[in-house]
N, C-alpha and C positions, 0 to 999 in steps of 0.2 A: 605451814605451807599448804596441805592437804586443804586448811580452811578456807584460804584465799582463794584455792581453785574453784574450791564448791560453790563460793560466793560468788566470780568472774563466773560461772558456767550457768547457774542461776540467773544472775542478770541478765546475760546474752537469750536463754532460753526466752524469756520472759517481754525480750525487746522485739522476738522474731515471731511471739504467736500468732496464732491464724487464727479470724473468727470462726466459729460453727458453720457447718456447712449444711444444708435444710437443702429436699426436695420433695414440691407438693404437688402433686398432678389432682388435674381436675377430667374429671369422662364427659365427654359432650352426651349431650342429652340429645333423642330425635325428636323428641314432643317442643314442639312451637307454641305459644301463647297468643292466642287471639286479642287479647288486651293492649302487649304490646306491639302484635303487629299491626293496627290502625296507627302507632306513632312512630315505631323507630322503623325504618323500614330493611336493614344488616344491622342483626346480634346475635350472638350466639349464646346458650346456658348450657351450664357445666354444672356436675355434681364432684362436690369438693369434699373427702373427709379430714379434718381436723381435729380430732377427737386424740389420738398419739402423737400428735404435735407439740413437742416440747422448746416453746420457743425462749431465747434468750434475749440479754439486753442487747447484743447486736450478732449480725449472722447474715453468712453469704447465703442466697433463697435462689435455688432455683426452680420455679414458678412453670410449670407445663402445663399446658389447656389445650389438650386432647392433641389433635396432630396437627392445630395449625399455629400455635404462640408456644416457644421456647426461651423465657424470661429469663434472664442471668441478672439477678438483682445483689446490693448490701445495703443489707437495712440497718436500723439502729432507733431503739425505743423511743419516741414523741410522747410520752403523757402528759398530756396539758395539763390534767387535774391536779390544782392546787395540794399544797400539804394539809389543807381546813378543807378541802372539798367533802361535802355534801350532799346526795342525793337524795329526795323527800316524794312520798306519793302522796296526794291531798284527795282525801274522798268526802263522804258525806260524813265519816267519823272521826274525820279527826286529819291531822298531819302524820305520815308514818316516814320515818328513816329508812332506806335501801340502804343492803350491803354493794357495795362496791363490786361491778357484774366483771366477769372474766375476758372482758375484750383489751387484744394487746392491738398499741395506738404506735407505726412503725411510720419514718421518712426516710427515703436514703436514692439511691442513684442508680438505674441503669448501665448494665458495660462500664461502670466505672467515669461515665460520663456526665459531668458537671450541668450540661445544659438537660442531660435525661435526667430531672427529680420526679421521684416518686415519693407516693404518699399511701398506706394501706392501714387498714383497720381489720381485723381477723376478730371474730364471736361469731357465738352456736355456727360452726361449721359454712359459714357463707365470710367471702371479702370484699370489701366495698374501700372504695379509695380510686387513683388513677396513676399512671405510666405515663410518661411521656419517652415518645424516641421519634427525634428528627422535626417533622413536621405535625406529627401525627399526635395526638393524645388516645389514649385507651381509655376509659371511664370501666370502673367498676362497680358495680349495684349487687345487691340481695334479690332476688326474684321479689321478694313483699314491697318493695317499694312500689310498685304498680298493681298487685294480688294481695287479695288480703285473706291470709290465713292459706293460703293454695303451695305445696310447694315453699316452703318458708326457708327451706335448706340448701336449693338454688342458687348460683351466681351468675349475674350478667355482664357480661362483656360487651363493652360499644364500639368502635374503632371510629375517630372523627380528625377530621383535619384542624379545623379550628373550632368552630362550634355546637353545639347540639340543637338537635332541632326545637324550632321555638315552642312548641307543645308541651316537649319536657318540665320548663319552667312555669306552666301556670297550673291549677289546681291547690292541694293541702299542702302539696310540701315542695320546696326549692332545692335546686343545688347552686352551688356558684359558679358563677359563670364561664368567663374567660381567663381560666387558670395560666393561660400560658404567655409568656414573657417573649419579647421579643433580644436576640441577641443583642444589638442596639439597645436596645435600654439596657441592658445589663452590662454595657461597658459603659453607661453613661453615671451607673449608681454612684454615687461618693460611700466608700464601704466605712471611711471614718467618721460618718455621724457617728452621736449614740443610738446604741439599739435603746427600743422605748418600751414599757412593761404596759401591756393593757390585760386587766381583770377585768371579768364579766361573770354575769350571771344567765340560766337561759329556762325559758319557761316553756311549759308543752301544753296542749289542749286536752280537752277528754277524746277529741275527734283525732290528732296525735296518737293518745293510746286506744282507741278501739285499733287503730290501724294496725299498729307492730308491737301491742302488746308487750312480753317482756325483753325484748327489744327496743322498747322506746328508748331507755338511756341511750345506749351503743348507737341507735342511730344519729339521736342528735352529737354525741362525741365524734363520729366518724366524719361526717359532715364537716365539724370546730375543724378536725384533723387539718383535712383539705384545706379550708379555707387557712388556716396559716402557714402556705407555703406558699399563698398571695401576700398576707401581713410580711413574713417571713422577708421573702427577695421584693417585693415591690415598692414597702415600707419601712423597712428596717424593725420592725416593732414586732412582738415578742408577745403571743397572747397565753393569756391560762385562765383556767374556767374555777369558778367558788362554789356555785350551788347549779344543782336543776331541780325544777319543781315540776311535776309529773299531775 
């Protein structure tokens, strides 16, 4: 009888757990960037450390950026990378294998709210990904996306209503675009298609790595991240990456 109980109280514990509960504050920075203030004209940078950040496969985050974003998120691990995944630097000597870099690849929801998806990417101490709440999307960047070598431990915060300004997209590197869905299409989706499996591969330049360096992987991963939370809700399909060639 003792066993039964231990067994019934086990199970019950086990149906009631609570994810990890995480909070990571970021210190606003007073130093501005003249780089991106010719393009973005409202953002703010934050010094984040992540360095005691022990993150799991899923976990309540609550996300503070100095004293004006109080983010109540749950996240829950996105690795896209294949179980054969890959990563290669190709020089003048030859092809060399990367170890696999320590960025964790998160999706999950705002206030617990279906139409706020979010997407984040956490390495070397900076988060790059986006929030959504309401109308509003928040973009998140690494300070190097626009600086090279300056400040590489930075994060920037955007706050935009629907889109980014168009200067953002041209140059070396892209983001994607119009990440956000309208509720209307999202009552319009048939959720019983199949979901459809798309593999890829993704290649970088040398112009690529002078830029972010050993952060090239993570960047292009964090990037893939976002972008299938388009594939994801808009397409039904399901991406995951095999190799990057560096």
């Amino acid at each position: 009888m003792k066993s039964l109980i231990f067994i019934i109280v086990l199970h019950f514990s086990f149906l009631f757990s609570v994810a990890q509960e995480l909070k990571i504050e970021g210190k606003t920075t007073a130093r501005h960037n003249s780089i991106i203030d010719n393009i973005i004209p409202t953002y703010q940078i934050y010094e984040i450390d992540l360095s005691n950040v022990k993150f799991q496969e899923e976990f309540d985050l609550n996300l503070v950026l100095g004293d004006e974003f109080d983010f109540k998120l749950r996240l829950k691990e996105n690795d896209l990378r294949s179980k054969s995944y890959k990563s290669s630097l190709i020089s003048s000597q030859g092809r060399f294998e990367q170890l696999n870099g320590k960025a964790k690849f998160y999706k999950g929801l705002l206030d617990g709210n279906p139409e706020n998806r979010v997407r984040l990417t956490f390495y070397n101490n900076v988060i790059s990904g986006f929030i959504m709440k309401g109308e509003k999307v928040y973009r998140i960047f690494p300070l190097d996306k626009w600086t090279k070598g300056y400040n590489i431990d930075r994060t920037v915060l955007i706050c935009e209503e629907k889109y980014l300004p168009e200067e953002i997209h041209s140059g070396d590197d892209f983001i994607i675009g119009e990440l956000k869905t309208s509720v209307e299409k999202l009552k319009s989706v048939n959720y019983n298609i199949p979901v459809f499996n798309l593999s890829f591969a993704a290649v970088a330049d040398y112009e690529w790595y002078q830029k972010y360096q050993s952060n090239s992987e993570s960047t292009i991963l964090s990037i893939i991240n976002d972008a299938d939370d388009l594939f994801e809700f808009e397409c039904n399909i399901k991406i995951s990456i095999e190799n990057i060639d560096i």
